[in-house]
N, CA, C and O of each residue as an XYZ file, in Angstrom:
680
protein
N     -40.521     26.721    -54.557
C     -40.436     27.381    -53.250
C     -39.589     28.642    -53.398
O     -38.412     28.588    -53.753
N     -40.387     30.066    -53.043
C     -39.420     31.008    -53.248
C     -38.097     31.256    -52.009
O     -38.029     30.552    -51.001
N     -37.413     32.035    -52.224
C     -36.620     32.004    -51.101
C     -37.071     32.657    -49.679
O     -36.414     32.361    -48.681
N     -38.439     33.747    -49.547
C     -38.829     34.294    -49.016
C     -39.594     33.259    -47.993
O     -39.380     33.315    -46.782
N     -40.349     32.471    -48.476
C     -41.260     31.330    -48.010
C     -40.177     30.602    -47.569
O     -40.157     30.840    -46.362
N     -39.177     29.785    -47.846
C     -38.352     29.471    -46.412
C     -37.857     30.075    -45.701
O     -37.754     29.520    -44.607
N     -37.324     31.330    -45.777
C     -37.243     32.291    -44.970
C     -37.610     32.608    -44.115
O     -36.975     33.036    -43.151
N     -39.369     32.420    -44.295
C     -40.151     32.634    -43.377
C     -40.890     31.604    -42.626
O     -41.736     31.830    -41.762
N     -40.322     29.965    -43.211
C     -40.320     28.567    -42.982
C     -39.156     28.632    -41.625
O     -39.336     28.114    -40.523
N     -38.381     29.132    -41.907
C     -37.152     29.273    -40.732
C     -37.018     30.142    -39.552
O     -36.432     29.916    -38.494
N     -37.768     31.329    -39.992
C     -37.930     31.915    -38.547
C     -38.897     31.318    -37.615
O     -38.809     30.892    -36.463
N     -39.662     31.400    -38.305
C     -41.077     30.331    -37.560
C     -40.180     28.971    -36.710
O     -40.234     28.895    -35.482
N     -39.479     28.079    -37.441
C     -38.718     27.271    -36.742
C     -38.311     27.673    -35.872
O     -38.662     27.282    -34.760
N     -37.010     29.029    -36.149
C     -36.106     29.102    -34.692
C     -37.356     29.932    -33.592
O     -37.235     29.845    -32.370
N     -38.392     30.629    -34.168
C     -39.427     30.886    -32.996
C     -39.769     30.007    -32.283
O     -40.521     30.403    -31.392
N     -39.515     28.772    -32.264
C     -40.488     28.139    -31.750
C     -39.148     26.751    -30.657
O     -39.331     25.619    -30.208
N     -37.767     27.831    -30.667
C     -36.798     26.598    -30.036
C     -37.373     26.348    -28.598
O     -37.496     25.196    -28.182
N     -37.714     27.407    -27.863
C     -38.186     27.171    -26.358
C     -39.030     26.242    -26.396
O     -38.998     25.734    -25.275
N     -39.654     25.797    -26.924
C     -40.801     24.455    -27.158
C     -40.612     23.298    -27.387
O     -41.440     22.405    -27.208
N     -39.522     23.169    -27.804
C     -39.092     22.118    -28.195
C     -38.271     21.490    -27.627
O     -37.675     22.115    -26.749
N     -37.972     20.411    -27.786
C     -36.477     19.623    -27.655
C     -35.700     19.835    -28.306
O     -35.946     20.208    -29.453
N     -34.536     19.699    -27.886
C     -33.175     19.537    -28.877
C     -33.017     18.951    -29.768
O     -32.970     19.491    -30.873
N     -32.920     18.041    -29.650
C     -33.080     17.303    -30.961
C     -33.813     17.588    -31.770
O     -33.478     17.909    -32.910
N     -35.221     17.517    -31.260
C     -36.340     17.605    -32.365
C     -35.837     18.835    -32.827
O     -35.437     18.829    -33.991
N     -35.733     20.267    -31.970
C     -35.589     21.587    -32.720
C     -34.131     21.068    -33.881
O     -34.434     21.510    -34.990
N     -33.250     20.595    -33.937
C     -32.265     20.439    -34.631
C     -32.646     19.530    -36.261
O     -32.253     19.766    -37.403
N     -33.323     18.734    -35.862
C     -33.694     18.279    -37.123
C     -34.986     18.983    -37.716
O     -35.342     18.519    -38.800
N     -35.510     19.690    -37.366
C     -36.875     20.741    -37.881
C     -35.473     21.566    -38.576
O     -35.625     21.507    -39.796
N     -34.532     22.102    -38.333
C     -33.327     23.107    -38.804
C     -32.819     22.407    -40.063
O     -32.540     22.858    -41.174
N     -32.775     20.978    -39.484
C     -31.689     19.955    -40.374
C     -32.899     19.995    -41.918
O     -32.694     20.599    -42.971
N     -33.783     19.378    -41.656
C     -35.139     19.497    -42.741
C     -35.273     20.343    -43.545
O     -35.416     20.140    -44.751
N     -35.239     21.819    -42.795
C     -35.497     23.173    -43.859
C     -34.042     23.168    -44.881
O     -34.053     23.288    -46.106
N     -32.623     22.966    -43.869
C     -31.374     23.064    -44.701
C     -31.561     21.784    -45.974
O     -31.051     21.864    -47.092
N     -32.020     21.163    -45.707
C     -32.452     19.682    -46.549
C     -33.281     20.010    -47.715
O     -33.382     19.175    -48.614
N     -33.853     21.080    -47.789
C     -34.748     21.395    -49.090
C     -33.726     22.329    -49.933
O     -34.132     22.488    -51.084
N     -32.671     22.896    -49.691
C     -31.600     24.181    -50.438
C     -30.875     23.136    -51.023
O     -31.203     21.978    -50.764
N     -29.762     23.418    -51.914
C     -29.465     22.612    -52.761
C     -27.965     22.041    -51.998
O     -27.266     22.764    -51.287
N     -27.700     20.789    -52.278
C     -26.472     20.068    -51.516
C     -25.082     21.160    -51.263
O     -24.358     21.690    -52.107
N     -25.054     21.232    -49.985
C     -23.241     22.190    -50.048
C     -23.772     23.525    -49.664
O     -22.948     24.150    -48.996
N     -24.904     24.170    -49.876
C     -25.510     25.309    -49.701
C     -24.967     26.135    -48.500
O     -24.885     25.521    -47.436
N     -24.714     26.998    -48.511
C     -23.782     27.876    -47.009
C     -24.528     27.927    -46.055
O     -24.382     27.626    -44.871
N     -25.880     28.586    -47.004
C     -27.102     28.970    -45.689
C     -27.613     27.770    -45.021
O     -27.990     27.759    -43.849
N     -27.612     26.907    -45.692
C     -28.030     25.822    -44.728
C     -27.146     25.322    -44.085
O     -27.626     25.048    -42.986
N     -26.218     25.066    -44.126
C     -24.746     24.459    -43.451
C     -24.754     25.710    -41.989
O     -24.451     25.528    -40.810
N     -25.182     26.820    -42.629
C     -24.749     27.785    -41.518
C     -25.997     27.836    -40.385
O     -25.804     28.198    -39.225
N     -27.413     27.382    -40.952
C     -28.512     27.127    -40.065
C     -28.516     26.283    -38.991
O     -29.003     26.463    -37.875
N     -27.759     25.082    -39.560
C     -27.858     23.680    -38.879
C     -26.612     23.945    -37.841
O     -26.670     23.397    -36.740
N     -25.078     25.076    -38.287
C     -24.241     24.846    -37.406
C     -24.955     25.612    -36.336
O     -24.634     25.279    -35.195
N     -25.876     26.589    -36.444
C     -26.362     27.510    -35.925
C     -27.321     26.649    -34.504
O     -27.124     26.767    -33.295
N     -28.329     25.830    -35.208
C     -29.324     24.942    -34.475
C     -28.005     24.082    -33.623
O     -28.308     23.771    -32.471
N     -27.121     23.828    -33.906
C     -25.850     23.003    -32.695
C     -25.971     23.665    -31.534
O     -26.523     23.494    -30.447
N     -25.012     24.816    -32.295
C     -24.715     25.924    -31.359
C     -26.005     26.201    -30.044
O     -25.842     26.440    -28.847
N     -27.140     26.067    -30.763
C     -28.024     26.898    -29.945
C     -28.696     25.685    -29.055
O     -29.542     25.793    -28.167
N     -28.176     24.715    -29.472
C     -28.693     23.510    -28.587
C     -27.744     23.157    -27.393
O     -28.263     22.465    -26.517
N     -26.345     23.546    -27.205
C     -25.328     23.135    -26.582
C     -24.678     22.634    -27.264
O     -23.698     22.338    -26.580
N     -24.436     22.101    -28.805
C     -23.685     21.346    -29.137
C     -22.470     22.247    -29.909
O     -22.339     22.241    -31.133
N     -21.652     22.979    -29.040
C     -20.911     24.082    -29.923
C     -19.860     23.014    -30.544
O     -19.445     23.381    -31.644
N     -19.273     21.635    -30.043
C     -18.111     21.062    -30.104
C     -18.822     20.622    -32.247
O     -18.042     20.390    -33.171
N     -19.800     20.643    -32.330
C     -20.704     20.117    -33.997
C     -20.993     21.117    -33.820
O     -22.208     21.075    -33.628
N     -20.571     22.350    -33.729
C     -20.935     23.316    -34.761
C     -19.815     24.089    -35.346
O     -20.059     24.628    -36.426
N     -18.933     24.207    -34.968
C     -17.898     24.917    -35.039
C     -17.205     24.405    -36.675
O     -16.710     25.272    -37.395
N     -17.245     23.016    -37.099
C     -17.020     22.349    -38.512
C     -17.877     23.173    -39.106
O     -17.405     23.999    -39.887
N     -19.083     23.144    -38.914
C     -20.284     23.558    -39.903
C     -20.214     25.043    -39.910
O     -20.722     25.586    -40.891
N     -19.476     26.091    -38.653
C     -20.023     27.280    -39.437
C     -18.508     27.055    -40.409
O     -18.656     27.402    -41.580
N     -17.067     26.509    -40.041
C     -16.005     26.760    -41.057
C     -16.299     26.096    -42.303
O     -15.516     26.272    -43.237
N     -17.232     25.417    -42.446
C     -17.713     24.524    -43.583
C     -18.427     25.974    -44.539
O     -17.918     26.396    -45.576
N     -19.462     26.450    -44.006
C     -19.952     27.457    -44.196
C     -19.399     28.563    -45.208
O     -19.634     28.860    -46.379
N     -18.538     29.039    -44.185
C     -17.309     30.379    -44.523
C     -16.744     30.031    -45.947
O     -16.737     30.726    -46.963
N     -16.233     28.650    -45.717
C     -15.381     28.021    -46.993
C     -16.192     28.172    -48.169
O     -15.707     28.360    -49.284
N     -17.576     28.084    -47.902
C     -18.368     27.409    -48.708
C     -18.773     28.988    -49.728
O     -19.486     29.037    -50.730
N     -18.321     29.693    -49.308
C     -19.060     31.437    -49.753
C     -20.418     32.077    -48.859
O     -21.128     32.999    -49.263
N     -20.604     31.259    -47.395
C     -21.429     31.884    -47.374
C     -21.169     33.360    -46.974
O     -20.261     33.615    -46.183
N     -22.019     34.431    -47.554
C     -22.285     36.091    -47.780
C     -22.709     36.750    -46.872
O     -22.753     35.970    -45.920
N     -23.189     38.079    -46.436
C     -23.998     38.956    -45.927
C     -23.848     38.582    -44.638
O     -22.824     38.128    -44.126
N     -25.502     38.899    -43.827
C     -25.204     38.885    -42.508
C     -25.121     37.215    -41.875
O     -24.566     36.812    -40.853
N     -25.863     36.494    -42.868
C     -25.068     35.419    -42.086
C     -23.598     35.082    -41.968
O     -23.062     34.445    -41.061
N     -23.009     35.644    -43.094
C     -21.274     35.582    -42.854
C     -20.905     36.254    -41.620
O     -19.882     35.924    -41.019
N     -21.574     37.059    -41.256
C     -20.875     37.714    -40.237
C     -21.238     36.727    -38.738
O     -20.455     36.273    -37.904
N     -22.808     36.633    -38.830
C     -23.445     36.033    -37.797
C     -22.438     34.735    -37.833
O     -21.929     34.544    -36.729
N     -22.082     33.920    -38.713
C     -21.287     32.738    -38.696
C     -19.546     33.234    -37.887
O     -18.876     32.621    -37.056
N     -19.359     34.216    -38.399
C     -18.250     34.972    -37.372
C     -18.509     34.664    -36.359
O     -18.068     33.687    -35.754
N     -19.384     35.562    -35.944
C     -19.305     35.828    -34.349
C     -20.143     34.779    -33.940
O     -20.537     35.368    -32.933
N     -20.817     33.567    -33.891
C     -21.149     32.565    -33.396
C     -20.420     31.653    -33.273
O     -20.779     30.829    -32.431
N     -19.011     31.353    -34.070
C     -18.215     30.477    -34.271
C     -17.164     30.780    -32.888
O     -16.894     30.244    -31.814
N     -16.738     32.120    -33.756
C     -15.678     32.580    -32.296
C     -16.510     32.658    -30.856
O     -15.773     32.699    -29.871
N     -17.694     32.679    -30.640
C     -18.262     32.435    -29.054
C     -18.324     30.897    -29.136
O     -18.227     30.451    -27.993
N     -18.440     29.992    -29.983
C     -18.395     28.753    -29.327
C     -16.862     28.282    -29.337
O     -16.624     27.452    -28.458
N     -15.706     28.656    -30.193
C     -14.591     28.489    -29.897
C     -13.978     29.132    -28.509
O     -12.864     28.721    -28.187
N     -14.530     29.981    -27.769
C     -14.392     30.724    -26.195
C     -15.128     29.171    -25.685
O     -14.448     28.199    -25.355
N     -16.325     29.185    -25.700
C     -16.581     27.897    -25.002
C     -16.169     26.831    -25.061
O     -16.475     25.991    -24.215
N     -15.339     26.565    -26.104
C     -14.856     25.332    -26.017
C     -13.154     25.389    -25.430
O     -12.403     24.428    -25.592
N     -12.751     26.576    -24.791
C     -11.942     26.952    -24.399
C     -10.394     27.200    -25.327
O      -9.173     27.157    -25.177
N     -11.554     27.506    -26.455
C      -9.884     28.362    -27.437
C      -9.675     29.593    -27.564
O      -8.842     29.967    -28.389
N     -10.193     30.269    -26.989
C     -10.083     31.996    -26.616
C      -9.173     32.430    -27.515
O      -9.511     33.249    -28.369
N      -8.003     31.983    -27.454
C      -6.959     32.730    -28.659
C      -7.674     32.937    -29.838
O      -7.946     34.044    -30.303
N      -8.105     31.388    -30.519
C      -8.348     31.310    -31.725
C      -9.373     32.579    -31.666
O      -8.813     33.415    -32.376
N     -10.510     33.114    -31.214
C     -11.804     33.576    -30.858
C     -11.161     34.847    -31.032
O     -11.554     35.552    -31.961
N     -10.309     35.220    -30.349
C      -9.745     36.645    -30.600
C      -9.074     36.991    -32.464
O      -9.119     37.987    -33.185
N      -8.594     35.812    -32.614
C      -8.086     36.122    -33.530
C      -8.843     36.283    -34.879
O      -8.455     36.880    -35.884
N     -10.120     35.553    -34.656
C     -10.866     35.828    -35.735
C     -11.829     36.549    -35.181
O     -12.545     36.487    -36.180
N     -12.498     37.218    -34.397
C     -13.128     38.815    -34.226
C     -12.245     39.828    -34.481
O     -12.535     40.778    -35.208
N     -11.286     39.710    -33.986
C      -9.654     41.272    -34.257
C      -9.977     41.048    -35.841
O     -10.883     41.785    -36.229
N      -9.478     40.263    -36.753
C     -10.243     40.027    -37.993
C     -11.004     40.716    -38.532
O     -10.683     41.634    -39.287
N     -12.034     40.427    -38.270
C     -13.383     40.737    -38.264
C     -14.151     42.214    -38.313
O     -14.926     42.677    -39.150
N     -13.612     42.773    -37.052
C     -13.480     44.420    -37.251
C     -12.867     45.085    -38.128
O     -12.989     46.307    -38.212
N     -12.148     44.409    -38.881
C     -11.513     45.496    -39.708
C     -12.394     45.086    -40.699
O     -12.035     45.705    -41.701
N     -13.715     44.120    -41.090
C     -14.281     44.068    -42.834
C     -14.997     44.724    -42.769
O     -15.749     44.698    -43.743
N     -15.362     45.818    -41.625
C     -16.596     46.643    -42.477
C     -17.185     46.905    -41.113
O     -16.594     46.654    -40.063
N     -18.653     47.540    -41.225
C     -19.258     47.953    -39.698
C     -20.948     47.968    -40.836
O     -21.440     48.247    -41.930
N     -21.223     47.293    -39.137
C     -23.184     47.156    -39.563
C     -23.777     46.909    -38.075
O     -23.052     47.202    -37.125
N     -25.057     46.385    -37.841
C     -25.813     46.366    -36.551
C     -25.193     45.364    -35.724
O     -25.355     45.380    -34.503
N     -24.384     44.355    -36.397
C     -23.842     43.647    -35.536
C     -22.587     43.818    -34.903
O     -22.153     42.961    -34.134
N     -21.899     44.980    -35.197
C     -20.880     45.348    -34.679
C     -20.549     45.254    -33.187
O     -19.427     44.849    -32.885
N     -21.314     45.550    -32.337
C     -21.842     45.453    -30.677
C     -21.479     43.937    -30.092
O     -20.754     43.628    -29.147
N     -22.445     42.899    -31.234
C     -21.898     41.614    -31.087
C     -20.106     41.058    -31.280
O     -19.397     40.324    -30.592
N     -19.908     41.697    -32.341
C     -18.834     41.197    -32.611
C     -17.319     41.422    -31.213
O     -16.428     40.701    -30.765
N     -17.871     43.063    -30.969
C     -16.768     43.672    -29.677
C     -17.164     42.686    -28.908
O     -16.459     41.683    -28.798
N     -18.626     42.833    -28.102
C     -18.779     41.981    -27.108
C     -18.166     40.628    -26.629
O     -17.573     40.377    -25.580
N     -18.537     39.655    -27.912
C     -17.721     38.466    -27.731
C     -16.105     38.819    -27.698
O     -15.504     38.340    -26.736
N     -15.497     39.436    -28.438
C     -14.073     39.721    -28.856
C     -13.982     40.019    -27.040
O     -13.330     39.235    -26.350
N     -14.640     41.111    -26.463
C     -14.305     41.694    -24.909
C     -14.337     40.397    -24.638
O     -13.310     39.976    -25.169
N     -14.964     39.369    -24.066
C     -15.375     38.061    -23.405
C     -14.158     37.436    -23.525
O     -13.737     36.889    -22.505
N     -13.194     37.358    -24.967
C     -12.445     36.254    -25.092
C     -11.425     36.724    -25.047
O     -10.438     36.003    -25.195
N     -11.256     38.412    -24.777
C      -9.697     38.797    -24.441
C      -9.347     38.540    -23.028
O      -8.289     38.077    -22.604
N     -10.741     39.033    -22.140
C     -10.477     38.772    -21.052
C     -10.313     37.042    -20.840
O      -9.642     36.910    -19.816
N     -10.568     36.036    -21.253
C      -9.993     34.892    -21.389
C      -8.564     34.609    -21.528
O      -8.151     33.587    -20.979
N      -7.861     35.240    -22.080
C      -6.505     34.915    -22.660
C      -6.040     36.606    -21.806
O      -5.486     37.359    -22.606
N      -6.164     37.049    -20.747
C      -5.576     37.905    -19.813
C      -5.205     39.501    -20.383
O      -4.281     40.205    -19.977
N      -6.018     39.775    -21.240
C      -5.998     41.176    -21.446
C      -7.142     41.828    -21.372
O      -7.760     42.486    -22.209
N      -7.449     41.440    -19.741
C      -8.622     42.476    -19.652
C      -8.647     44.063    -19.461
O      -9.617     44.567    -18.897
N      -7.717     44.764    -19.869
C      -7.931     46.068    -20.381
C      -8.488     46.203    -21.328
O      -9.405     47.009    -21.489
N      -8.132     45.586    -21.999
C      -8.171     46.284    -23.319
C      -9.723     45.500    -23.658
O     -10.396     45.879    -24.616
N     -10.081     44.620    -22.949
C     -11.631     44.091    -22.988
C     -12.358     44.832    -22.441
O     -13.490     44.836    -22.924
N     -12.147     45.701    -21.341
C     -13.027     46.678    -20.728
C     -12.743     48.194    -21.889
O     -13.406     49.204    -21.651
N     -11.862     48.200    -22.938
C     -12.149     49.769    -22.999
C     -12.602     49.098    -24.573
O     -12.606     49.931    -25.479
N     -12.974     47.692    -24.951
C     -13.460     47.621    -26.214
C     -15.198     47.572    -25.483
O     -16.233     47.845    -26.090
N     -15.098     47.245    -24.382
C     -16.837     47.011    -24.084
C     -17.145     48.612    -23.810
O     -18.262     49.006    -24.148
N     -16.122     49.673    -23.149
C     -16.797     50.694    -22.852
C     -17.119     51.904    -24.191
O     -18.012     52.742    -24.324
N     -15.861     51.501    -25.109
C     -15.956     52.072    -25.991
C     -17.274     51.660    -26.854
O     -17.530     52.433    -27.777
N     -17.927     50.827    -26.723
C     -18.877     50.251    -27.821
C     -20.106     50.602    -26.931
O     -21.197     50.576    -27.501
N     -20.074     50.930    -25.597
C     -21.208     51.362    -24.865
C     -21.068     52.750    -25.115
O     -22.168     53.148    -25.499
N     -20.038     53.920    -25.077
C     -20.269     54.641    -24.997
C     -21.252     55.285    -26.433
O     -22.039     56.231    -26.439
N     -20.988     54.690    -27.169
C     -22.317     55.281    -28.775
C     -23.627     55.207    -27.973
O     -24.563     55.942    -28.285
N     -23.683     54.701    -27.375
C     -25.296     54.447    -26.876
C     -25.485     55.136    -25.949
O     -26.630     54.934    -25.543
N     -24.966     55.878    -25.359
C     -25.236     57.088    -24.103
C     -25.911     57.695    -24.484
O     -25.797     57.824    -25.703
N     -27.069     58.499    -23.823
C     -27.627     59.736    -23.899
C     -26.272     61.095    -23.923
O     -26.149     62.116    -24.600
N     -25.748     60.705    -23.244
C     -24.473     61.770    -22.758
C     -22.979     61.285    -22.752
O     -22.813     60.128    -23.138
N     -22.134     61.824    -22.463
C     -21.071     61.463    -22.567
C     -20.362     60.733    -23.081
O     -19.440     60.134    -22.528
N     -20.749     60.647    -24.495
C     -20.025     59.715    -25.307
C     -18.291     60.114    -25.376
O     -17.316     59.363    -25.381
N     -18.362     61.224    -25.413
C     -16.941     61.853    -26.182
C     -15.974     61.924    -24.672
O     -14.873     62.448    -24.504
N     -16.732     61.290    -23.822
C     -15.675     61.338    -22.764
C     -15.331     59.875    -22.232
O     -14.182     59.644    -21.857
N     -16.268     58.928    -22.194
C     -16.504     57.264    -22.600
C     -15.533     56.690    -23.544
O     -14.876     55.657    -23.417
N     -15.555     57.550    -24.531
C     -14.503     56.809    -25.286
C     -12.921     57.348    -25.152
O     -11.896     56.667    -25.179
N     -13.039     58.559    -25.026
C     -11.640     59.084    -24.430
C     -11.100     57.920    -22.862
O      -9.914     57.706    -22.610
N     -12.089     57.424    -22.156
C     -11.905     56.938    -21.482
C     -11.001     55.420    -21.954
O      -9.898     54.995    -21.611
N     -11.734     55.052    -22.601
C     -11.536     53.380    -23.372
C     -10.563     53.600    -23.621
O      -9.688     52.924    -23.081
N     -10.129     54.787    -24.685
C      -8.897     54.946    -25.644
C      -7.414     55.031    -24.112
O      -6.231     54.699    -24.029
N      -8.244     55.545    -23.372
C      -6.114     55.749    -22.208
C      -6.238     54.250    -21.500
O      -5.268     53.716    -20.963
N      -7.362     53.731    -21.558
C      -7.029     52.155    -20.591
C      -5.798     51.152    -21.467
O      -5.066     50.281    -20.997
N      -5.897     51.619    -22.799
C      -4.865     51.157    -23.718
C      -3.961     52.018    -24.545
O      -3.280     51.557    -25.461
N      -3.973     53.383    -24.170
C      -3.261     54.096    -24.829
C      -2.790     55.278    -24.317
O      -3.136     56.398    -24.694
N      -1.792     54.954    -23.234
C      -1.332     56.419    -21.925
C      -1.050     57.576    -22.609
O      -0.327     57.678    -23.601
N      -1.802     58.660    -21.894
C      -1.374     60.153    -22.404
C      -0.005     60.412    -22.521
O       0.380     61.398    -23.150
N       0.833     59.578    -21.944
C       2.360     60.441    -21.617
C       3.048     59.489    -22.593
O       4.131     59.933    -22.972
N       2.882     58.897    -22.847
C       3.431     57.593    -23.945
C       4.021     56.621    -23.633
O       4.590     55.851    -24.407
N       3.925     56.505    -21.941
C       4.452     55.319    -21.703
C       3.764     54.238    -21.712
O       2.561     54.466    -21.590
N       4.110     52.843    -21.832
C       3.183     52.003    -22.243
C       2.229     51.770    -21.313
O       2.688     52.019    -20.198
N       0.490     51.202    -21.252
C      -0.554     51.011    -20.425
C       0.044     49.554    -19.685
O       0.547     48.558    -20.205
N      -0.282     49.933    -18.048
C      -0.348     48.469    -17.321
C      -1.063     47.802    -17.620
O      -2.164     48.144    -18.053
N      -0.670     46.610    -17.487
C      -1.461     45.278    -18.091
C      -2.607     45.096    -17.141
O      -3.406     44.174    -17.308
């Protein structure tokens, strides 16, 4: 089996979660991770993934840190990021959630970057710093303007960083 052909064994799966049951969709996930070799990241990170996407964030949250530990790489490392820290917000640990997206931004920048602020905005405003959640969501909207980017983000930047140097209200 090449790696491409489950690859494409697995999207087909998660295409098809609206159809399914939970369960059933979870063990169709559990099955494909079941053919990669024992301990495997990507599969550990599929199945925490199929939790997650079933409601079961409280069993998934082991499996994506199982994951991480494990070496898993690339964009699922990241996707295992930022899926972990949104089900640690749902399970009402917001701190932890912040602390590993703040993390997170500093390894690098790719398409998921948007995701990563987003949740990070979600779980600051959880733990009571919603400034600085509104000028990480406006700042990450403003790239996407037709216009006014350079004033969008000047914006973001004083909700946490006063022109005169005195410190920003909370």
């Amino acid at each position: 089996m090449s790696t491409s052909e489950w690859d494409t064994r697995l999207a087909a799966a998660w295409a098809s979660i609206d159809e399914r049951e939970p369960a059933d969709f979870r063990q169709a996930i559990a099955a494909l991770a079941a053919e990669l070799p024992a301990g495997d990241p990507d599969g550990t990170f599929e199945r925490a993934a199929s939790l997650d996407s079933t409601g079961r964030s409280d069993l998934a949250v082991p499996l994506y840190q199982e994951a991480l530990a494990a070496g898993l790489t690339g964009e699922r490392r990241r996707r295992a990021v930022i899926q972990m820290a949104s089900s640690l917000r749902n399970l009402g640990r917001s701190p932890e959630s912040v602390t590993l997206l703040t993390a997170e931004l500093q390894t690098g920048s790719d398409h998921l970057d948007d995701a990563v602020t987003t949740v990070l905005a979600l779980a600051l405003t959880d733990v009571g710093r919603e400034r600085e959640a509104v000028a990480i969501a406006v700042g990450a909207l403003a790239r996407h303007l037709p216009r006014y980017q350079r004033s969008m983000a000047n914006y973001a930047r004083l909700l946490v960083e006063p022109e005169s140097g005195e410190p920003a209200p909370n």
